[in-house]
N, C-alpha and C positions, 0 to 999 in steps of 0.2 A: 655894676661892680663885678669883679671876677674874686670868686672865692675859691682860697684850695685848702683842700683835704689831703694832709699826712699820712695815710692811712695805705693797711694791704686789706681792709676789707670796709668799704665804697655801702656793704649794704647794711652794717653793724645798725641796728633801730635808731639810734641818737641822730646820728650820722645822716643814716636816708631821710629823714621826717622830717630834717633839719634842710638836708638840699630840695625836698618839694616844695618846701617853704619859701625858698632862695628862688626856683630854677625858672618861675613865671617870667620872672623883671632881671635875673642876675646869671651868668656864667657860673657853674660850679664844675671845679676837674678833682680829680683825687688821684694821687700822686703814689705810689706804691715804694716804699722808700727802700724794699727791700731789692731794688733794680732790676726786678725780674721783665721790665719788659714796660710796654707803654701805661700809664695812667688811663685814668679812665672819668669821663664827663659824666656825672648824677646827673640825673633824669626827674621829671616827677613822677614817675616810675619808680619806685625805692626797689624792684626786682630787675629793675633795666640798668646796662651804662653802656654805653656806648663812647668806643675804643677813640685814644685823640691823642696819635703820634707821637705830637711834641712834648708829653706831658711823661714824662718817665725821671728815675730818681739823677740817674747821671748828668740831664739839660733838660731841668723842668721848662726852659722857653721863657716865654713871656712872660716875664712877673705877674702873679697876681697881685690884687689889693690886700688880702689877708690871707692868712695860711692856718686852720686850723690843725693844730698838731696831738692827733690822736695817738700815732705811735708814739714806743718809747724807745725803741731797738736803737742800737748803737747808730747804725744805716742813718734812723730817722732821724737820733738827735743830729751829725753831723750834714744833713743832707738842712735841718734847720737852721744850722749855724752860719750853713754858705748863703741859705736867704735872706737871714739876718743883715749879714756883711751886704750884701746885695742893695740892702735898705730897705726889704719889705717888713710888714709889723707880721710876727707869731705867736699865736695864742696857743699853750704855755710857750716861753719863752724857751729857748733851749737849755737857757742856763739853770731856772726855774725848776722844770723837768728834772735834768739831771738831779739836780740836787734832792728831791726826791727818791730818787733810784738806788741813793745812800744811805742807809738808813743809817748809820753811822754820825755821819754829816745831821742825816734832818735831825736826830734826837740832839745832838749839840746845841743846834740853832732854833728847837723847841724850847730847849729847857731853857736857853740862856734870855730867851725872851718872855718867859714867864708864861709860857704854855701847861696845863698840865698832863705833860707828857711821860709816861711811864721812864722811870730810867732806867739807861739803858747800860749797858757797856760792849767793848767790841773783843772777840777773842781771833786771832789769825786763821783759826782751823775747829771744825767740832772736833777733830783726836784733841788738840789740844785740850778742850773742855773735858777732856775723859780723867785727866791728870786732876782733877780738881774734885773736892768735894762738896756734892751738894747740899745743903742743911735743910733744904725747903724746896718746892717746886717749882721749876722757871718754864720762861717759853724763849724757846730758840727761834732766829730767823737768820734766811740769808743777808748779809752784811747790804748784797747788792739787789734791790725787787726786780723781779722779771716774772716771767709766765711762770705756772709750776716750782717755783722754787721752793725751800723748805721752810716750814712754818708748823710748828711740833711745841707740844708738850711736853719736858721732861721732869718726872717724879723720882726717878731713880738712876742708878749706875747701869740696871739692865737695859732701861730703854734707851739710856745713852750710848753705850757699845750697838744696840740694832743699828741706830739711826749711823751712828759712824761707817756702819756695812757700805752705805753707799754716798756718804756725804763727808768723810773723812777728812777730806781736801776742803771742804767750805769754809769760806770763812763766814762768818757767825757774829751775829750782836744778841747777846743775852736781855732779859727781863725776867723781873721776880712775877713769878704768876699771882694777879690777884683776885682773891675769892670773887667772885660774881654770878649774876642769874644765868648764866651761859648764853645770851642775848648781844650782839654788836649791834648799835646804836648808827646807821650807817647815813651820812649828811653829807650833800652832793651842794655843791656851791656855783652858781656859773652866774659870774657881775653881779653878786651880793645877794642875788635870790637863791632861796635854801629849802631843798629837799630830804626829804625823810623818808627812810624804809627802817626797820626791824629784820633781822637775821639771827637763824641763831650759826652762832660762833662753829667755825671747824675744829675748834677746840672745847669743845660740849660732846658730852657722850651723844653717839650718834652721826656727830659730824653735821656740817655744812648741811640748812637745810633751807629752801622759796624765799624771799624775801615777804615781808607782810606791810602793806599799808600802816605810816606813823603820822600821824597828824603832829605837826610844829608846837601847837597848844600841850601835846600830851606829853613834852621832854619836858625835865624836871628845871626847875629855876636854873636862867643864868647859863644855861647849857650852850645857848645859841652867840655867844658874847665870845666865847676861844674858838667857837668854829669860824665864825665871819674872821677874828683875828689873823687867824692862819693864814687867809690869803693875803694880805699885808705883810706879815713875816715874810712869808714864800714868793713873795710878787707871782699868786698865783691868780687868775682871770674863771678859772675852771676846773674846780678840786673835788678831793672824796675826804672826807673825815671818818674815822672809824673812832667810837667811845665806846666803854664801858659803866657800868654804876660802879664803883668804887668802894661803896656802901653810902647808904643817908643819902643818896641822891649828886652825891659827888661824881664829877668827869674826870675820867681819865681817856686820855686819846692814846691808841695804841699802835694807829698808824694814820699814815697821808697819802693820798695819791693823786699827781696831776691828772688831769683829763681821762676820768674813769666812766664805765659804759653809761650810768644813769640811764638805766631799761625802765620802762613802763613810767614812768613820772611825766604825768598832766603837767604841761605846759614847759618840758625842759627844753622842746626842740624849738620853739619858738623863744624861749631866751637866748639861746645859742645865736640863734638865727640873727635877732637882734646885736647879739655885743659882737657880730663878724660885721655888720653894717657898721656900724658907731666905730671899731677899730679903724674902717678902712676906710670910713670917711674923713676921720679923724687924724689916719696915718699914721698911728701907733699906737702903744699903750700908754696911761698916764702914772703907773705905778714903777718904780726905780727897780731895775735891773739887780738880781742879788749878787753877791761873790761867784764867782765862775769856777773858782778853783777848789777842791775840796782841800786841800794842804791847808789854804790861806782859813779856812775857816774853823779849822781845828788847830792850826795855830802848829801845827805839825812839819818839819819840812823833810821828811821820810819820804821814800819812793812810794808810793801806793801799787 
């Protein structure tokens, strides 16, 4: 089999542990979507690759059997959508992906499927949010996920003119901030096998701090029953779930992400490894394609 990799970094842990698993019996390239130049063949060496021509974002060549799609960048998604059209299978799916990237979009198609998803609303601009008054404390985030983006606490009028300093132009999806242990609940999903770390939240005094080993048994009743769900919703193959307690042991999921790092988790590279086999032997995925259009799913038909 030939497996490829989406990716501009070939040696990310998941990633390489994943292609030494593969690279005995299978071809694996990874493909650098940001087109800076040729792709690169994993090794069972996860510090080695070794450089392969034809393998770059503009004429990745010869189709592979499966494409795992680790980037999210604009580059990546559109460079999946021409492999799609091409007819190879992508694990997430382009359409998938995106629609993660919206957070807009995903809290719509959260809540309308009976996720329990914080809700959300969207506002054009954080200035705009300055016009408004707060009664209680929220959390802002960028409308659209990327690296780096904004993802803040706001309790007052003050911290919201700061944050404006340099994010005035963003546009923004709101949430009411809810009381919690300052702990995210962090569930990595790849073909229905479920991973668990503990974090505590970048919105806990202090900030972002290790991840800690969560044994499956020690999340509260019924927790694991919207996480698996998600990927059904999302026709996702490979996700991140982020919860919080709510209180009484209640979930709340605060965010989603396709094809997240899942660092240090026994036994994920060999999941992986397997649903790239099963895809490509299989020639695609069995789960239904979601809406592609953000318009079409908010029901919206404004320019975005």
């Amino acid at each position: 089999m030939r497996i490829g990799l989406i990716t501009a970094d070939p040696g990310h842990q998941l990633l390489a542990d994943t292609a030494e698993l593969l690279s005995p019996r299978h071809e694996v390239v990874a493909i650098d979507p940001g087109g800076r130049g040729a792709g690169a063949r994993a090794t069972a060496d996860p510090g080695a690759h070794t450089a392969v021509p034809s393998e770059d974002a503009a004429d990745p060549g010869e189709l592979a059997d499966v494409y795992l799609l680790k980037a999210r960048t604009p580059h990546a998604l559109a460079l999946a959508r021409s492999l799609e059209r091409r007819g190879a299978p992508v694990v997430n799916s382009a359409a998938a992906t995106a629609l993660c990237q919206d957070r807009t979009a995903m809290a719509h198609v959260a809540l309308r499927a009976g996720l329990p998803f914080a809700p959300t609303r969207t506002v054009a601009s954080l200035a705009g949010l300055t016009a408004e008054r707060l009664p209680h404390p929220v959390v802002v985030k960028s409308r659209h996920s990327r690296r780096h983006d904004l993802v803040a606490r706001v309790d007052d009028a003050a911290r919201l003119r700061a944050l404006s300093a340099d994010w005035a132009d963003e546009p923004v999806v709101v949430q009411d901030f809810t009381p919690n242990d300052g702990w995210d609940h962090k569930l990595w999903v790849i073909a229905g096998r479920v991973f668990a770390a503990l974090r505590r939240s970048e919105l806990a005094a202090g900030g972002r701090g290790p991840s800690l080993p969560l044994a499956l048994d020690a999340l509260p009743p019924g927790w694991l029953d919207p996480v698996r769900h998600v990927g059904s919703v999302f026709s996702l193959e490979v996700y991140g779930v982020d919860l919080i307690d709510a209180g009484g042991g209640a979930p709340l999921i605060v965010d989603i992400n396709a094809f997240p790092g899942i660092r240090g988790q026994a036994g994920a590279p060999e999941a992986l490894a397997a649903l790239a086999l099963r895809t490509a032997e299989r020639g695609g995925l069995t789960a239904p394609p979601p809406m592609t259009d953000t318009r079409e799913i908010l029901g919206d038909s404004r320019p975005k």
